[in-house]
C-alpha positions as CSV (number, residue, x, y, z in Angstrom):
1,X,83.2,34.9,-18.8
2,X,81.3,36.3,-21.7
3,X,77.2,35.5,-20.3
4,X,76.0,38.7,-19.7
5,X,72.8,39.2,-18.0
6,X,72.6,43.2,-17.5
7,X,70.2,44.3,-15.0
8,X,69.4,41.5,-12.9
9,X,65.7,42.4,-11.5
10,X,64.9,41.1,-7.3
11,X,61.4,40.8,-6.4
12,X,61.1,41.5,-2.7
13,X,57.9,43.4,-1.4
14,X,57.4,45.5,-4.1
15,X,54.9,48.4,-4.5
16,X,53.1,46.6,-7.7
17,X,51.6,43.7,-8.2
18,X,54.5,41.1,-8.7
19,X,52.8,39.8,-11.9
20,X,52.7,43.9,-13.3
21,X,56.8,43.8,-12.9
22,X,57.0,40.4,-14.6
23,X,55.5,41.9,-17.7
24,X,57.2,44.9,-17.6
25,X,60.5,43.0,-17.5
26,X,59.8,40.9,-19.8
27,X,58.6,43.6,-22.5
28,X,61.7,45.0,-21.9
29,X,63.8,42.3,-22.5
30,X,65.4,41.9,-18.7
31,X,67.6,38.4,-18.2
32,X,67.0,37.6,-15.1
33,X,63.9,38.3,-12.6
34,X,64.2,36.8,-9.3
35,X,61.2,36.0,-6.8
36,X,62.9,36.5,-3.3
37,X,59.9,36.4,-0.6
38,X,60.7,35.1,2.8
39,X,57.5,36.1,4.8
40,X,54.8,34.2,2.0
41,X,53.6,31.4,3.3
42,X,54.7,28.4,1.0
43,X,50.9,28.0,-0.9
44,X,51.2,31.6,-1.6
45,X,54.5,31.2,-2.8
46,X,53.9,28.8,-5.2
47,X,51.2,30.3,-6.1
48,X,53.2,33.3,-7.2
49,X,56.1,31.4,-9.0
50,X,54.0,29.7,-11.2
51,X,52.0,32.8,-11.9
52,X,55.8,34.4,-13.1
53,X,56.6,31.2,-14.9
54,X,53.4,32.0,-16.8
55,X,54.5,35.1,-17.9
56,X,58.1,34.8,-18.3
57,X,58.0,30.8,-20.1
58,X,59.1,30.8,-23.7
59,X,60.8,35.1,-23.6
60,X,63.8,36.0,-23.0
61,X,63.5,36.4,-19.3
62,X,65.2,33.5,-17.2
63,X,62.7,33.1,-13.7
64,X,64.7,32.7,-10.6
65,X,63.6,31.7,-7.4
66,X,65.5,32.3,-4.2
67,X,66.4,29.9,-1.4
68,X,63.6,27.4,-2.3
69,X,64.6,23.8,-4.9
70,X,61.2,22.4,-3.7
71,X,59.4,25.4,-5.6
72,X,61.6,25.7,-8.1
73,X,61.0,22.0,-9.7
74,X,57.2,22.6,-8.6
75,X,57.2,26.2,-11.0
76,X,59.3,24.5,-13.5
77,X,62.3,27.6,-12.7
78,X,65.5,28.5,-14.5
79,X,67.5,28.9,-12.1
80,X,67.8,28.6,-8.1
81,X,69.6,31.5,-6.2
82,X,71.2,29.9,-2.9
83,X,72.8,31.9,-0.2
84,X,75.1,31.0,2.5
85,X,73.2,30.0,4.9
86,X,70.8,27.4,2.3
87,X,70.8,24.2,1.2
88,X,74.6,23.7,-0.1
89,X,74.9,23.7,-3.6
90,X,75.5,19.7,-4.1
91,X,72.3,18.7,-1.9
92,X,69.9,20.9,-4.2
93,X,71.5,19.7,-7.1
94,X,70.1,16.2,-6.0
95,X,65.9,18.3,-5.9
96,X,66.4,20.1,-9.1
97,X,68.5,17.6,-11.4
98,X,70.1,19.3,-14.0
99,X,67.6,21.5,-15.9
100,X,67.5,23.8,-13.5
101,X,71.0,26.6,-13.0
102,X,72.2,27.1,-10.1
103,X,73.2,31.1,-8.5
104,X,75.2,31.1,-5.5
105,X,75.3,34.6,-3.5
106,X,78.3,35.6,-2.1
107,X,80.0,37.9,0.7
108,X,83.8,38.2,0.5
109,X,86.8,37.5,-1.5
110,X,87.3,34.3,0.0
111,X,83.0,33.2,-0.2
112,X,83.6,33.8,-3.9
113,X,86.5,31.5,-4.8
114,X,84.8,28.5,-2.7
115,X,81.9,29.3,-4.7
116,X,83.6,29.4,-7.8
117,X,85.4,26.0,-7.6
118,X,81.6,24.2,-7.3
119,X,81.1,25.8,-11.3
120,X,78.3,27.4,-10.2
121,X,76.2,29.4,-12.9
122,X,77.3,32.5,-11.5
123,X,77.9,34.3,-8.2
124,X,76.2,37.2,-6.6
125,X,78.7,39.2,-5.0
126,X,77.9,42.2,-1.9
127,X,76.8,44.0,-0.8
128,X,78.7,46.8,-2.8
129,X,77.2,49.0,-0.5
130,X,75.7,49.5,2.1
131,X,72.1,48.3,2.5
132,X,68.8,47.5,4.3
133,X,67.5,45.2,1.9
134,X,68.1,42.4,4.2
135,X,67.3,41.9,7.7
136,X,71.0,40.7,8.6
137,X,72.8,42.6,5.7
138,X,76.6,41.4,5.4
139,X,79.0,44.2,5.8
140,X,79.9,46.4,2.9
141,X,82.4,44.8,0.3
142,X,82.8,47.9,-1.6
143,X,84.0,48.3,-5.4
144,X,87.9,47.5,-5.1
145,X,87.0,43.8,-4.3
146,X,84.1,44.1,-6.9
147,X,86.7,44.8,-9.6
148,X,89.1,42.1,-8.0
149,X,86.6,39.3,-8.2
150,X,85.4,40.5,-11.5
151,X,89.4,40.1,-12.8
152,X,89.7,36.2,-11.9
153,X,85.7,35.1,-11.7
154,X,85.2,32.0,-14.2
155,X,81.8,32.5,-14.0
156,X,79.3,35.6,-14.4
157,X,79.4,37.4,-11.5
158,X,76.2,39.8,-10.5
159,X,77.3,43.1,-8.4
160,X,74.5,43.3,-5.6
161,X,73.6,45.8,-2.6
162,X,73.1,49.4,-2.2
163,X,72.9,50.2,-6.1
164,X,71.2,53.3,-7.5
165,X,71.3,55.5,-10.3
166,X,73.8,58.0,-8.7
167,X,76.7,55.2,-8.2
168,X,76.4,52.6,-10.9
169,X,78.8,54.1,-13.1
170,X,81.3,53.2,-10.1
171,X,80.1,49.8,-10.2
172,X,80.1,49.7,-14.0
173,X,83.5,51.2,-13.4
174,X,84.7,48.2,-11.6
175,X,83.8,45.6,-14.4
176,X,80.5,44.8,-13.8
177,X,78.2,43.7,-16.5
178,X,75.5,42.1,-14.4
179,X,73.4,44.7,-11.8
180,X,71.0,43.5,-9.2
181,X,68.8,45.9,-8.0
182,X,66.2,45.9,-5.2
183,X,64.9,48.7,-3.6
184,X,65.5,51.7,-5.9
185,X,62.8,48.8,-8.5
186,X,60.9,47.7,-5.9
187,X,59.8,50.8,-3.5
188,X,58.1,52.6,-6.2
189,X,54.6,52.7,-8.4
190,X,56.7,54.5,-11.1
191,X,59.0,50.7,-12.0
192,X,58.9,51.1,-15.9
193,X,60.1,54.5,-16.1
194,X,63.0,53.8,-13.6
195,X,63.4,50.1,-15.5
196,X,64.2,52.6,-18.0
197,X,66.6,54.9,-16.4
198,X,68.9,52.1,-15.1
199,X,68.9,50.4,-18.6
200,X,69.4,53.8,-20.6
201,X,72.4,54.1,-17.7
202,X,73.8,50.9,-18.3
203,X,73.8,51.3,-22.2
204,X,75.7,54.7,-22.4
């Protein structure tokens, strides 16, 4: 599948202002920037997405918001990112029509081939690595399955979980074109200079 999104940006908790990141991703050119907060409440929320759709309508930056069709019509989204445990696939098709793309996340080899026959958009695939991004993470999927799905996947796939500077050329390695990132972005005040570093990485 030839859509590339390169770094694929997840904003969860992060040490700046969310609206600071928006604008540094989208002076940089980043694809895809993802709002993935499960502890707001859902006025602060939406308060939030529309404040990224104000930022990131009419660049180059698709806004993503996890979990939630209700607030991604509301916010006027790109895309909705759905994980196993959501709303399937065909029942917030029937909230968000058909402006809106649909991401589906996914956690083995098997996860990803069911996902892959509903067409999604593309598929999130991990973690890659080990991680405590999540409170329940999945176990560990690692970069031979990564290159595997990769091989067959009819639609983009995004390499998720556990990805940092020091092993990205592994995942890079393993065919990926499409990087989500979480923690090494988020748990910092320094974001643009790392932005940076993972881009310049990417690029060699």
């Amino acid at each position: 599948m030839n859509t590339e999104y390169g770094l694929y940006v997840i904003l969860t908790k992060p040490l700046l202002p969310h609206a600071k990141i928006a604008e540094i991703c989208v002076k940089h050119g980043i694809r895809m920037l993802q709002l993935r907060e499960k502890d707001m409440d859902d006025r602060q929320l939406l308060r939030l997405a529309t404040t990224l759709r104000s930022i990131t309508r009419g660049t180059s930056t698709s806004l993503v918001i996890n979990d939630r069709p209700d607030i991604a019509v509301l916010c006027e989204a790109d895309y909705l990112h759905l994980g196993q445990d959501d709303i399937p696939m065909e029942e917030a098709k029937k909230i968000i029509g058909e402006r809106i793309k649909i991401g589906l996340s996914t956690h083995s080899i098997e996860q990803a081939k069911e996902a892959i026959k509903k067409n999604p958009d593309y598929i999130g695939f991990g973690p890659v690595y080990a991680t405590n991004a999540k409170a329940k993470p999945d176990p560990p999927v690692g970069t031979h399955l990564l290159k595997e799905i990769t091989g067959f996947s009819s639609v983009p796939v995004v390499a998720i979980g556990g990805i940092f500077p020091e092993n990205i050329h592994e995942i890079l390695n393993a065919g990926a074109k499409n990087i989500a990132m979480v923690r090494y972005l988020m748990q910092t005040t320094d974001f643009e200079n790392r932005l940076k570093h993972i881009l310049s990485l990417m690029n060699q």
